[in-house]
N, C-alpha and C positions, 0 to 999 in steps of 0.2 A: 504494500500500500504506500501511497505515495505521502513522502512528511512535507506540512506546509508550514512556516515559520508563525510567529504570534503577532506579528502584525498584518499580515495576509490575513487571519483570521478576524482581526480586529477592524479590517477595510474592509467585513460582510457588514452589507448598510441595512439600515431597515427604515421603514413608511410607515407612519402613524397618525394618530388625532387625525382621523378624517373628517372632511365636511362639506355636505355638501352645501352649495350658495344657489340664491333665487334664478341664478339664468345659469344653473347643470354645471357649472366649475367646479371641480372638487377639489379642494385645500387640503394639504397635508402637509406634515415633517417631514421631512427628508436628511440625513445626517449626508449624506453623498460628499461637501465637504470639510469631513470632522467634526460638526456639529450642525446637531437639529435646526434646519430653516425650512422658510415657509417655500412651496412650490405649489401649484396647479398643476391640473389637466383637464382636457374639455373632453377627451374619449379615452374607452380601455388601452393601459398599454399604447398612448400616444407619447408624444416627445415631451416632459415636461419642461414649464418656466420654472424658474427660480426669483423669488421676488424678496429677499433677503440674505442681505452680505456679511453679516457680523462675525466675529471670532468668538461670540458668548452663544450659548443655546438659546433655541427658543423655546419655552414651554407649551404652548400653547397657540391656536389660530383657531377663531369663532367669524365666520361670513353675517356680514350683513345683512338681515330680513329682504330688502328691498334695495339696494347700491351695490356696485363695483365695489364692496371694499369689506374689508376685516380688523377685528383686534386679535394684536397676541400681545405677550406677555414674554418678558426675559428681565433677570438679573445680571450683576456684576460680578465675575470672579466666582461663580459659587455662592455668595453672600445671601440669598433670597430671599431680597427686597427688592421684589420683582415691581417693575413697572408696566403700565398697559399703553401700547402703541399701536396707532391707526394706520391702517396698507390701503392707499389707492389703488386697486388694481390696472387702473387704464394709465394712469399718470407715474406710479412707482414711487410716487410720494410717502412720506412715511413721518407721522408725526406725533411727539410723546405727549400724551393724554394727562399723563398725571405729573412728570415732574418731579418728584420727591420720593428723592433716590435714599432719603434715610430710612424712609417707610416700606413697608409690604403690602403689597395690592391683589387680591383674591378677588379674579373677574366673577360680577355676578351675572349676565349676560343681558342679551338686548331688548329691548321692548318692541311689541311687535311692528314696529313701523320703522325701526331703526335710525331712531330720532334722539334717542337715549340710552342709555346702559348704567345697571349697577355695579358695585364691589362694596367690601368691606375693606378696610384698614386700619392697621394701627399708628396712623400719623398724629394722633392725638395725642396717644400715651402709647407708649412700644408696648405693654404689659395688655393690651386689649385692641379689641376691634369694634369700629364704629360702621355702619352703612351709609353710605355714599351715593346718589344720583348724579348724573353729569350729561349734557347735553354733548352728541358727537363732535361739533364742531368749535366746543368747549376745551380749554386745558390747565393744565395748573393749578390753583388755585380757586379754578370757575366751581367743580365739583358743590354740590348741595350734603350736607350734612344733616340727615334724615332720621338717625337714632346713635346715640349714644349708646354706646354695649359695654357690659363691664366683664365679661371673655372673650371666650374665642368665638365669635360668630364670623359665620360664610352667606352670601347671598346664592339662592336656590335653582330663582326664576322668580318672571315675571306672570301676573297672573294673565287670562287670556283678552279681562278687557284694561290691564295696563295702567291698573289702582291698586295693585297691592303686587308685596315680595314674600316667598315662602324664607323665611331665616331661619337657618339652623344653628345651635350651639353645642358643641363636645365639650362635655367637661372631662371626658378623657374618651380611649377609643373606641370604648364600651359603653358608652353614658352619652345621652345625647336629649335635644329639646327639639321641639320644632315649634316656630310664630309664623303669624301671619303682619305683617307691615303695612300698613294703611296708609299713602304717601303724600294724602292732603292733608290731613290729619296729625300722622306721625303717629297714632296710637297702635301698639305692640300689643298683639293677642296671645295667649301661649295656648298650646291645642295637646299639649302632649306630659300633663303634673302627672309623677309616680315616685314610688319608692323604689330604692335598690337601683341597680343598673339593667338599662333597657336603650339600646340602638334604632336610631329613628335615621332613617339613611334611603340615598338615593331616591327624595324628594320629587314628586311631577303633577303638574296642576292636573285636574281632571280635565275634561273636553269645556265643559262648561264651568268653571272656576267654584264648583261649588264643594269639590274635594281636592283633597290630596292623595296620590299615590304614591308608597312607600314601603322602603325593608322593613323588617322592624323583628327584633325579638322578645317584644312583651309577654306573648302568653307563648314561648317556646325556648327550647334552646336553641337552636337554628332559625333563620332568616325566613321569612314570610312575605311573599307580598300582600299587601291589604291593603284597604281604601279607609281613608278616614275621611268622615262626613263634618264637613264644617261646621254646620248649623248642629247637630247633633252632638256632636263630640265622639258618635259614637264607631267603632272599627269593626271591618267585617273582610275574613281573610277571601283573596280570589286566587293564590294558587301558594302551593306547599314549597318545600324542598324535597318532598318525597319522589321512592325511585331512585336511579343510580344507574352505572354502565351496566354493559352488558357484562363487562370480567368481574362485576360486585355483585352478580346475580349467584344465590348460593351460601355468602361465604358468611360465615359466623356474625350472628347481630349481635356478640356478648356486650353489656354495656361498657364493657372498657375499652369497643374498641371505639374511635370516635365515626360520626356520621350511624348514628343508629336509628330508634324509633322514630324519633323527628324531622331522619332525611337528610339531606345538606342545606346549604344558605340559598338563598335567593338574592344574587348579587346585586342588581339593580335593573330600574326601569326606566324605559324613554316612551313617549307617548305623543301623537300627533293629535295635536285638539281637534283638526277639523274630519279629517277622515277617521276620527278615535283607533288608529294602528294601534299597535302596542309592539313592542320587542321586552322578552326580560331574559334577563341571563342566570342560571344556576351553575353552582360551584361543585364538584362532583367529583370528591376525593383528587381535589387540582385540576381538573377539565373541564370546559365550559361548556355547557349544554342550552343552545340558543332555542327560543321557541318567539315564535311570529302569531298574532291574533287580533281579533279585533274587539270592539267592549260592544257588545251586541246589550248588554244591562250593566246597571251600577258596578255591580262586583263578579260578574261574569266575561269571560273571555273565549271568542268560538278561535279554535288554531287556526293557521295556516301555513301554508308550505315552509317548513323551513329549511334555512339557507343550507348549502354546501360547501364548509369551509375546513381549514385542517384541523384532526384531530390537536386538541392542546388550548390556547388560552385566545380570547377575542373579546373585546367590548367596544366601546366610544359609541353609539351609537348614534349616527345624524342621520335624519329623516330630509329628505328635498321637501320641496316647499308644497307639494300636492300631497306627500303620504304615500304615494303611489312605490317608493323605493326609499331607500336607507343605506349608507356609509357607514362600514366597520373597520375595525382592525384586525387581524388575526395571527397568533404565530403558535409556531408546533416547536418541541423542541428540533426536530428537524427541519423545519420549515422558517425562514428567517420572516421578520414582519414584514406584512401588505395588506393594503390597503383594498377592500373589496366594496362591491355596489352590487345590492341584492332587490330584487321585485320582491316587495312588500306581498303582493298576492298568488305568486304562483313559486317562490323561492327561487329560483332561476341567481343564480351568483355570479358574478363576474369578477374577474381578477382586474385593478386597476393598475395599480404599481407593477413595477420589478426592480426591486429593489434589489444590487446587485449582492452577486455571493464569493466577489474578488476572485473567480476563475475559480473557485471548486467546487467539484461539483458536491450538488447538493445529493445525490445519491450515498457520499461516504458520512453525510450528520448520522449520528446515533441518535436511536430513541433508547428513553431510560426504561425501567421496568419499574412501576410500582409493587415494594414490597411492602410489608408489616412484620415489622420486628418486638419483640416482649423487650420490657423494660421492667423495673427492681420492684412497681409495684401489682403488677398483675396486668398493667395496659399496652397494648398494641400502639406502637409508634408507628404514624409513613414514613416512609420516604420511598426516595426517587435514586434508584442504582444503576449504574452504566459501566456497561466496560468497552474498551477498544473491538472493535470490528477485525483481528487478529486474534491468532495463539497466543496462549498467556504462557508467560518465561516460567521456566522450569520452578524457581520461588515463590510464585505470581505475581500479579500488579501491584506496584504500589497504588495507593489509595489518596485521593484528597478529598476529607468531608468538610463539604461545603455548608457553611452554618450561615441561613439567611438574618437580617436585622428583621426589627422593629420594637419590643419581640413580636407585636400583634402583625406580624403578615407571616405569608404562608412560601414556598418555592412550589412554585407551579411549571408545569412540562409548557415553556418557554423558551423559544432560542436563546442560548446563551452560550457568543462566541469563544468565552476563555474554555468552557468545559469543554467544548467541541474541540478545542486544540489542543488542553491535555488529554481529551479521548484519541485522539490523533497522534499524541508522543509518548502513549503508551502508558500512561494514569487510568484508573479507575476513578470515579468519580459516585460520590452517598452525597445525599442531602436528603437530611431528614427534618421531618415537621414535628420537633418535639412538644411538650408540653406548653402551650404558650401561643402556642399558633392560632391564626386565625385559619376558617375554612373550615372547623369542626364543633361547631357550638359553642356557645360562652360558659359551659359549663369547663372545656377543654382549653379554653385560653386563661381562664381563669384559676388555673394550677400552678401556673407559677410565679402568680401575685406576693408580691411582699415577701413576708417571711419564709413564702415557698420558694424563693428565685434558684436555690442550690437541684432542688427537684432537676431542676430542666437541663441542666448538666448533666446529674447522675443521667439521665437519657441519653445524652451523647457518650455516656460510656456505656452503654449496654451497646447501642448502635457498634461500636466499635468490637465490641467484645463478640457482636452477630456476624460482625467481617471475619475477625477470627477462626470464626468455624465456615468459612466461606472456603471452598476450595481453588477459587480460583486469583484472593488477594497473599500479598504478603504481609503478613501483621506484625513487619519490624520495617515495612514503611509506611506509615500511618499518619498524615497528614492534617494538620487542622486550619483550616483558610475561613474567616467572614467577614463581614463589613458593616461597623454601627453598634446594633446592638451584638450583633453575631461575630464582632472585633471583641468586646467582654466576653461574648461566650468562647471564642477562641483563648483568650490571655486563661479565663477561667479553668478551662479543661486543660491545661498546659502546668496548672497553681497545683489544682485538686488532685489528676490524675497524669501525672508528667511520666509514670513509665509506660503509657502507652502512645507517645508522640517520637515521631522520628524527627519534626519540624514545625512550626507556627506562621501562621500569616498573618498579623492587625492590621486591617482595613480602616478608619477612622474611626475605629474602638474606645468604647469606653474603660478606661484605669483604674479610678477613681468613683465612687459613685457621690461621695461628697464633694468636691471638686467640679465634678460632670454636673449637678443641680446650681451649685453655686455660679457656675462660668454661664451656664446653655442662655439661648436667646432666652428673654423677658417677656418674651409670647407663648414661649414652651412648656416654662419651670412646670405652672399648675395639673399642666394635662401629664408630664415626667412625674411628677410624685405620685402620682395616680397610680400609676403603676408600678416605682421602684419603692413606694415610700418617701416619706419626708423629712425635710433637713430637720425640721421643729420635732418629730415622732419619734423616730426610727435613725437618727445618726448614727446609733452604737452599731446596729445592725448594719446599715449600709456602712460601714466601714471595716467591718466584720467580712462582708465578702467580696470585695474591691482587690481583684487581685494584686494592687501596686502592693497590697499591703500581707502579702501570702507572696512573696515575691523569690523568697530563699527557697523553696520546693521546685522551681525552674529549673527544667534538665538540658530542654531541648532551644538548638538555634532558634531566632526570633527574627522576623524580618516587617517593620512597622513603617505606615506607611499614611500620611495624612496630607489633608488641602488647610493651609496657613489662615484662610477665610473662612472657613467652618463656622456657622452661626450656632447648629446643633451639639455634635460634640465637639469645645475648643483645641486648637492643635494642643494644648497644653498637655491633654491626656493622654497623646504620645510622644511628645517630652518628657516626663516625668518617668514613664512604662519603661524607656529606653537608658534614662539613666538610672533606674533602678537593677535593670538586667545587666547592664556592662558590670556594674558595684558586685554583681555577684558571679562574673566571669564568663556569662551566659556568652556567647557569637550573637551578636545584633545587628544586625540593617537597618537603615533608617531614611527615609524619603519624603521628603516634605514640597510638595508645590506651593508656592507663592500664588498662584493663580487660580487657584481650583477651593472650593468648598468641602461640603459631604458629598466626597464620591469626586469621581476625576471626568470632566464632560468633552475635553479637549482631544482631541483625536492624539495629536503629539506627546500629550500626557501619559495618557493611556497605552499609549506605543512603551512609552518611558517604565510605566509603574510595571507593567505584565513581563517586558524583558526581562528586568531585575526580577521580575518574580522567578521569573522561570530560570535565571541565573542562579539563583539561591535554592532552588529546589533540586535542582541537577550540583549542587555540592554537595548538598546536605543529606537528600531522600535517591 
């Protein structure tokens, strides 16, 4: 099999954020060069424009109801205090909306006439978010301040006759409000008072503004969709999480393993008012499972044809301006992202993008295997296990387990070029969704809350301990690689159980959990204690399992690696990590961008961080 290097791998592009606009353009991201900008195309698989030059990514591109034109959204460096900027399309014009680059701007989206748009921001006080109105042809300053919020609110949508906004608030990932915004008035409605923790997500006006459609896990432990009645208050569910693939047909419902009685999540909704379409997406032990319908009554949905896209992960869903079709995204972990256009009413799918795959072919990507491995207390862990597409050496593969962040997300069978290149130089590659994870109910991410956080480790050693009896790895090279929060879970599993690592990766890791609260953005702290615990509560404890401070138990090389702008976790926490390891004789690397934030967005960068990685992996492993 033929070896390609790690930046050939790293030049497979991908197409996202589709959208479509009033006169059939369809907007997308395109990384083509080195980072995410906005492009068009007017047919399948035509030549695309490119209508953005910057060296920073862009996040985000939302079409105009009714104009040639869009906003997206980009930051500085990583930093994300993202600003929102207007694209002429006919003229190429490009103009900054908001101006206030100290602040963070969370597009709320446009009004149906495309005559206004909202967002939230914390330009007021950096510690919260306010809602915002502004007239398109408005900037700076011009913005209307509409409600004062004293957390984290996001604007939803606007309603369908263009006097009210749905606003959401997380008070952590798991806890959420939903209002309605009155915007002559100003008066804030709350539609969603409860005790305990309950997810109120993926927000969409009804056809006729008289409900909202939404996730929600109030009366489950997995995700629902369900309509809630304005005038009523009252909820009524229209479709489950129930069901599941065809390779989960069979297999043991034991309550420990997750995805049981209650099904999987129901990831979210998009909804056309006037045709009342509907699309929603379910999560299906990592797969997304698309269904197409239409609201024939209140909280009834008749199907229709759904799409043909690749097996693995897809959402964004934009609707064209008729209902008639919809813009997605989809990627498999063999399948790199693109961007598709689907008939609404007979499923019929078209491939829009080609997003290149840097000359190889796509025949030698791996697909992973979902297994379930036992862990120390009686539960079934996933994950996702791959090996090279060759004979395994006489000792077998080394292995790298790939530990995703958050903790509240999940690793889903997504292309993902680094794995594809150590499955290519002869790595095995685990990623497991330990305890913690989202994708399995709140009763399952809610295990390794607070004083459970050590729990979700012991899980990555049983995973390991499952390779072990793997006949086809070597379990004396054993590898721990993650990024965020799964940069802690890496330093962590390196502190607790350092004879079973041949080498470590920190990704812009947390060291520190005392440190990591006190340094993080001022928009963060609240929704972060939430789930690590708090500076004021829990300091003994969080510093109890920080492994700067469990640091003499290090066996294995370290190789750490952060962006200088990091708003989330500050580069501090691998400063400190790195000289705590050298003091104990540890081999350490150390990589810092000046340019880059959480996570490296720059093509050059990235070129940078992955050689060295793969430098230090081939000494060490």
């Amino acid at each position: 099999m033929h070896r390609y290097d790690i930046e050939r791998y790293l030049n497979v592009r991908s197409a996202g954020g589709a959208d479509l606009g009033p006169d059939g353009r369809l907007s997308f991201l395109l990384n083509t060069t080195g980072t995410g900008q906005v492009w068009s195309l007017r047919a399948p698989l035509g030549w695309p424009e490119q209508h953005t030059f910057f060296e920073e990514s862009v996040s985000f591109v939302d079409s105009s109801p009714e104009r040639a034109e869009a906003v997206f959204g980009m930051d500085e460096g990583g930093n994300e205090r993202a600003q929102l900027y207007l694209l002429n399309y006919e003229s190429g014009e490009i103009t900054d909306l908001t101006a206030r680059p100290a602040a963070k701007h969370r597009w709320g989206g446009w009004d149906s006439e495309g005559d206004r748009f909202a967002f939230a921001s914390n330009r007021r006080d950096e510690a919260v978010f306010d809602v915002y109105v502004q007239d398109r042809d408005a900037t700076g300053n011009d913005a209307e301040l509409i409600h004062e919020g004293d957390g984290w609110l996001s604007v939803a949508g606007w309603s369908p006759s263009d006097d009210r906004l749905i606003v959401h608030e997380a008070h952590s990932s798991f806890d959420h409000d939903l209002y309605t915004l009155e915007l002559a008035s100003g008066e804030l409605t709350h539609h969603t008072p409860h005790e305990g923790k309950v997810r109120y997500g993926s927000p969409e006006w009804g056809p006729d503004g008289e409900a909202i459609y939404l996730v929600t896990d109030r009366d489950s432990d997995t995700l629902r969709l369900e309509r809630l009645d304005l005038s009523t208050g009252e909820f009524s569910v229209v479709a489950s999480g129930a069901g599941g693939r065809e390779d989960n047909e069979g297999e043991d419902d034991s309550p420990v393993k997750p995805g049981g009685d209650d099904g999987w999540n129901v990831d979210g909704v998009a909804i056309h008012e006037a045709s009342r379409r509907v699309v929603y997406s379910r999560n299906v032990d990592g797969y997304t499972e698309i269904t197409v319908g239409e609201l024939v009554e209140p909280d009834r949905i008749d199907p229709l044809p759904d799409p043909d896209l690749p097996e693995g992960v897809a959402g964004g869903v934009s609707f064209g301006p008729d209902g008639d079709r919809f813009a997605i995204t989809a990627a498999g972990s063999a399948h790199n992202a693109n961007a598709y256009v689907v008939d609404a009413t007979t499923g019929e799918t078209e491939r829009w993008t080609a997003a290149s795959t840097a000359g190889i072919p796509p025949d030698t990507f791996v697909d992973p295997e979902l297994v379930h491995y036992p862990t120390f207390d009686g539960r079934e862990i996933p994950a996702f296990f791959s090996v090279p597409a060759t004979e395994p050496p006489e000792d077998g593969y080394p292995v790298v387990v790939d530990i995703h962040g958050g903790p509240e997300s999940q690793r889903r069978p997504s292309f993902a070029a680094v794995t594809q290149y150590l499955l290519n130089s002869g790595y095995a590659v685990f990623e497991p969704n330990v305890r913690g994870s989202s994708g399995y109910g709140k009763a399952y991410s809610a295990l390794d809350d607070v004083e459970k956080r050590m729990d979700s480790v012991a899980d990555i050693r049983n995973g390991v301990e499952w390779l072990h009896d793997h006949p086809e790895v070597d379990s004396d090279r054993v590898v721990a690689m993650g990024g965020s929060y799964g940069g802690f879970m890496v330093l962590a599993a390196l502190t607790e159980y350092p004879e079973l690592w041949a080498a470590g990766v920190d990704i812009v890791g947390i060291a520190n959990f005392v440190t990591f609260l006190e340094n993080t953005g001022e928009w963060r702290r609240e929704l972060r204690e939430a789930e690590y615990g708090s500076l004021a509560d829990d300091r003994e404890f969080l510093e109890s399992i920080s492994p700067i401070n469990n640091i003499e138990a290090i066996e294995s090389p370290l190789f750490v690696l952060h962006g200088e702008n990091d708003p989330r976790v500050p580069v501090g926490e691998a400063e400190q990590i790195v000289e705590k390891a050298r003091e104990q004789d540890v081999p350490v690397r150390k990589l810092i961008f000046d340019d880059e934030g959480h996570g490296f967005s720059k093509l050059d960068n990235r070129i940078e961080a992955y050689r060295e990685i793969v430098e230090f992996l081939a000494e060490h492993v």
